[in-house]
C-alpha positions in Angstrom: 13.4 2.2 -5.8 12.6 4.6 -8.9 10.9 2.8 -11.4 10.7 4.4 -15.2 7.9 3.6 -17.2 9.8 1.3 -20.2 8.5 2.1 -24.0 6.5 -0.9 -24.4 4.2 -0.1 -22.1 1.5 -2.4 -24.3 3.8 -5.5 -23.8 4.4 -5.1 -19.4 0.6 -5.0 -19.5 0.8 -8.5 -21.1 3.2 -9.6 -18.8 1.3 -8.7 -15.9 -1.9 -10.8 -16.9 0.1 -13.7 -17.6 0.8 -13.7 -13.7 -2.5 -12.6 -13.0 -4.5 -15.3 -15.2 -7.9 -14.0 -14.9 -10.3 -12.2 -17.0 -10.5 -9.2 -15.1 -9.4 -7.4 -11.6 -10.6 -5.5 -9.5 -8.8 -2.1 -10.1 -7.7 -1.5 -5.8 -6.5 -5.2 -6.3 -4.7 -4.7 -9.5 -3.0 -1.6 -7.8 -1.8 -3.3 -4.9 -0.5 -6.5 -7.1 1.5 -4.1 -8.7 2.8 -1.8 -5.8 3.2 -4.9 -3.0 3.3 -7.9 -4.2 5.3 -7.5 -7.6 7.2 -4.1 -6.0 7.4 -2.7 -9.0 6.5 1.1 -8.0 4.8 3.4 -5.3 1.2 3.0 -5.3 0.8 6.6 -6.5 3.0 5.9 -9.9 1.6 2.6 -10.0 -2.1 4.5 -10.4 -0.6 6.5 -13.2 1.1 3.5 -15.0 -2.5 1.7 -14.7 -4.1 4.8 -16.1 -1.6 5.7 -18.6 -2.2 2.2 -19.9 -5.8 2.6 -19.8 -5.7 5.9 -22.1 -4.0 4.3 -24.6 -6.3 1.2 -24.6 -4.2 -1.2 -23.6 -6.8 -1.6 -21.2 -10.2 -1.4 -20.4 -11.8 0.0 -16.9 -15.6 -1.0 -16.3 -15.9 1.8 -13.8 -19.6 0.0 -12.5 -17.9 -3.3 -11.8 -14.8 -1.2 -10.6 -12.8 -3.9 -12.5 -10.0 -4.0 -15.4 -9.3 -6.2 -18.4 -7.8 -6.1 -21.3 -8.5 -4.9 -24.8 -9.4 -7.0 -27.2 -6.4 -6.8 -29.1 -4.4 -7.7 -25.7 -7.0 -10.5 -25.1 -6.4 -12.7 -28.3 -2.6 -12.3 -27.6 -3.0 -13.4 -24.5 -5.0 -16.1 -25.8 -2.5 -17.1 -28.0 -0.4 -17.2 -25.5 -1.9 -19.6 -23.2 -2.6 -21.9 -26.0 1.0 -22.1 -27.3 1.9 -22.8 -23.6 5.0 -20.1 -23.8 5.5 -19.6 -19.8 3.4 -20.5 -17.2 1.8 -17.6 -15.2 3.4 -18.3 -11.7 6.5 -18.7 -13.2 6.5 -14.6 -15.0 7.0 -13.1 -11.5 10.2 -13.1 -11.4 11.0 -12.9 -15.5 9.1 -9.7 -15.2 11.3 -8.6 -11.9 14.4 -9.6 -13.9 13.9 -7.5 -16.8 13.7 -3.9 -14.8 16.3 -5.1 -12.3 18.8 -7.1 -10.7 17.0 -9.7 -8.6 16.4 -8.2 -5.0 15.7 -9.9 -1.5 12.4 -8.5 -0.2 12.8 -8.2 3.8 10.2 -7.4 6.5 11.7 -3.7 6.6 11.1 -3.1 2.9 7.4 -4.4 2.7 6.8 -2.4 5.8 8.4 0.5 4.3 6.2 0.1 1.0 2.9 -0.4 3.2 3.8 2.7 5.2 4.4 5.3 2.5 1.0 5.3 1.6 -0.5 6.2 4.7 2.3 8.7 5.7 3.9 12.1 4.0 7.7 11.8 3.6 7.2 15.5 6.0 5.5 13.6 8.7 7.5 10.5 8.6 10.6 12.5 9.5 9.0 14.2 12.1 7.4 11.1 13.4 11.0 9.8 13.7 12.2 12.5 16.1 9.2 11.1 18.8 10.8 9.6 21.4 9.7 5.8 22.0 9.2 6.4 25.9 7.1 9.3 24.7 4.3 6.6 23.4 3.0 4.5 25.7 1.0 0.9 24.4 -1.4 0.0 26.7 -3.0 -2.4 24.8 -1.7 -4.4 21.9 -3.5 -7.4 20.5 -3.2 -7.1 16.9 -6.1 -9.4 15.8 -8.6 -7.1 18.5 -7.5 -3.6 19.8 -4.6 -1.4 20.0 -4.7 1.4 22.1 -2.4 3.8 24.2 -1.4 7.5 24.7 1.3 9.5 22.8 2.9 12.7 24.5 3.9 15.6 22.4 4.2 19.2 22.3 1.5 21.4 20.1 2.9 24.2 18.3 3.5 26.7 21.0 5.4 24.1 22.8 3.7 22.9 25.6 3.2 19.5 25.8 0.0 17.7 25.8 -0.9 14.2 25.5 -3.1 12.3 22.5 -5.3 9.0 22.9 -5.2 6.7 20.3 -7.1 3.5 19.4 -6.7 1.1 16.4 -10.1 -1.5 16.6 -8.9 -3.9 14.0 -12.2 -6.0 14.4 -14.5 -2.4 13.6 -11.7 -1.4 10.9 -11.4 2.3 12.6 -9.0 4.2 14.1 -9.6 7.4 16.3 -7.0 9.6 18.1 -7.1 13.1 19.8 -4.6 15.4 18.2 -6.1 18.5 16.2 -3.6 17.6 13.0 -5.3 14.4 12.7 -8.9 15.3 12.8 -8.4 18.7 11.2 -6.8 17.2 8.3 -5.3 13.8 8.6 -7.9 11.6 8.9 -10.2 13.0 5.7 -7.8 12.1 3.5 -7.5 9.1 5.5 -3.4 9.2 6.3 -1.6 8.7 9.5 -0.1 12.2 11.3 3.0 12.1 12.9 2.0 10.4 16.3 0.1 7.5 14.3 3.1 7.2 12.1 5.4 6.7 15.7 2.9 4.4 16.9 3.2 1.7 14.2 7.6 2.4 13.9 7.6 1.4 18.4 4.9 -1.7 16.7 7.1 -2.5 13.9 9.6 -3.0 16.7 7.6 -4.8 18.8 6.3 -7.4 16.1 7.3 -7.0 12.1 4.9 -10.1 11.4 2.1 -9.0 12.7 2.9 -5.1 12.3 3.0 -5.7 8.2 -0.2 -7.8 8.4 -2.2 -4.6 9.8 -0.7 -2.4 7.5 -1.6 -4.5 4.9 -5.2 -4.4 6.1 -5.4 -1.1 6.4 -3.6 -0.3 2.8 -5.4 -3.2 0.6 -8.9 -1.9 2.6 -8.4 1.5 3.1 -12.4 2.5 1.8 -13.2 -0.2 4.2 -11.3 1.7 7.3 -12.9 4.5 9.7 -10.4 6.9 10.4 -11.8 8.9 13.1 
């Protein structure tokens, strides 16, 4: 969904702490409220909207805390607002939805397509789709405790070779064999195109509790070991 920064970019930041009704946030927090709980853009965009609003003090980033707040100005608005009693703050979720676009169902396959394009490269996605589903073998799967199997491929001169992989949920860390993933992947902590397969044959297996780990590993990524 392509979401266009609208001109009163000072009044959406009011709107957003009148569902958030707290002094401050935690800026990874703010972020993901945005991006996957109010859908309102990619995670990436949603960092520049934050930021963008920040630069022109709307506003302000304790950078010690890690937390946001508003400005001053935007504070005593806000104040006024609560005290007038205009809208309640659980009730501006869906106002704010309403006012970008047309009221939308959110299913499973859309959250888990939201959690997943932050761990995975619109490239590797693709090509992660073109691995067969007998090609990854789950040995294991117990989502609240260790997932762990073997995915076959073939390297880039075509012979094929096979690539361990285990997700501990309980140690946060997730290690697998191929050279793409530990050459490059797993610094920038993303998913390479056997990882990405892995959780599409999960997805299938169980949304629920599919969603729930990607939501782990999204909302506490600098918590995760990708190894």
């Amino acid at each position: 969904m392509a979401f266009t920064i609208p001109s009163d970019l000072k009044n959406i930041v009011l709107h957003w702490w009148k569902i958030i009704d707290q002094p401050e946030i935690n800026v990874d927090e703010l972020y993901n409220f945005i991006a996957f709980d109010l859908f309102l853009a990619p995670l990436e965009k949603t960092k520049k909207i934050v930021q963008q609003a920040i630069h022109l003090e709307y506003l302000s980033e304790n950078k010690e805390s890690e937390s946001i707040s508003l400005s001053d100005e935007l504070q005593q608005e806000f104040l006024t607002w609560q005290e007038k009693g205009i809208l309640k703050a659980k009730t501006m979720a869906a106002a704010l939805a309403q006012s970008w676009r047309p009221p939308i169902d959110i299913t499973p396959s859309m959250t888990y397509q939201a959690l997943l394009s932050d761990l995975v490269d619109v490239s590797v996605l693709e090509k992660a789709g073109k691995i067969r589903s007998s090609a990854v073998s789950l040995d294991l799967v117990a989502f609240d405790d260790k997932i762990e199997g073997i995915v076959k491929s073939k390297d880039d001169g075509g012979i094929s070779q096979s690539y361990r992989f285990k997700i501990d949920v309980k140690a946060r860390s997730i290690s697998h064999s191929c050279p793409e993933y530990n050459s490059l992947r797993k610094s920038q902590k993303q998913f390479c195109i056997h990882i990405a397969r892995i959780f599409m044959k999960l997805f299938v297996k169980d949304s629920e509790k599919t969603i729930e780990l990607l939501r782990n590993i999204v909302y506490q990524k600098s918590l995760w070991f990708f190894e």
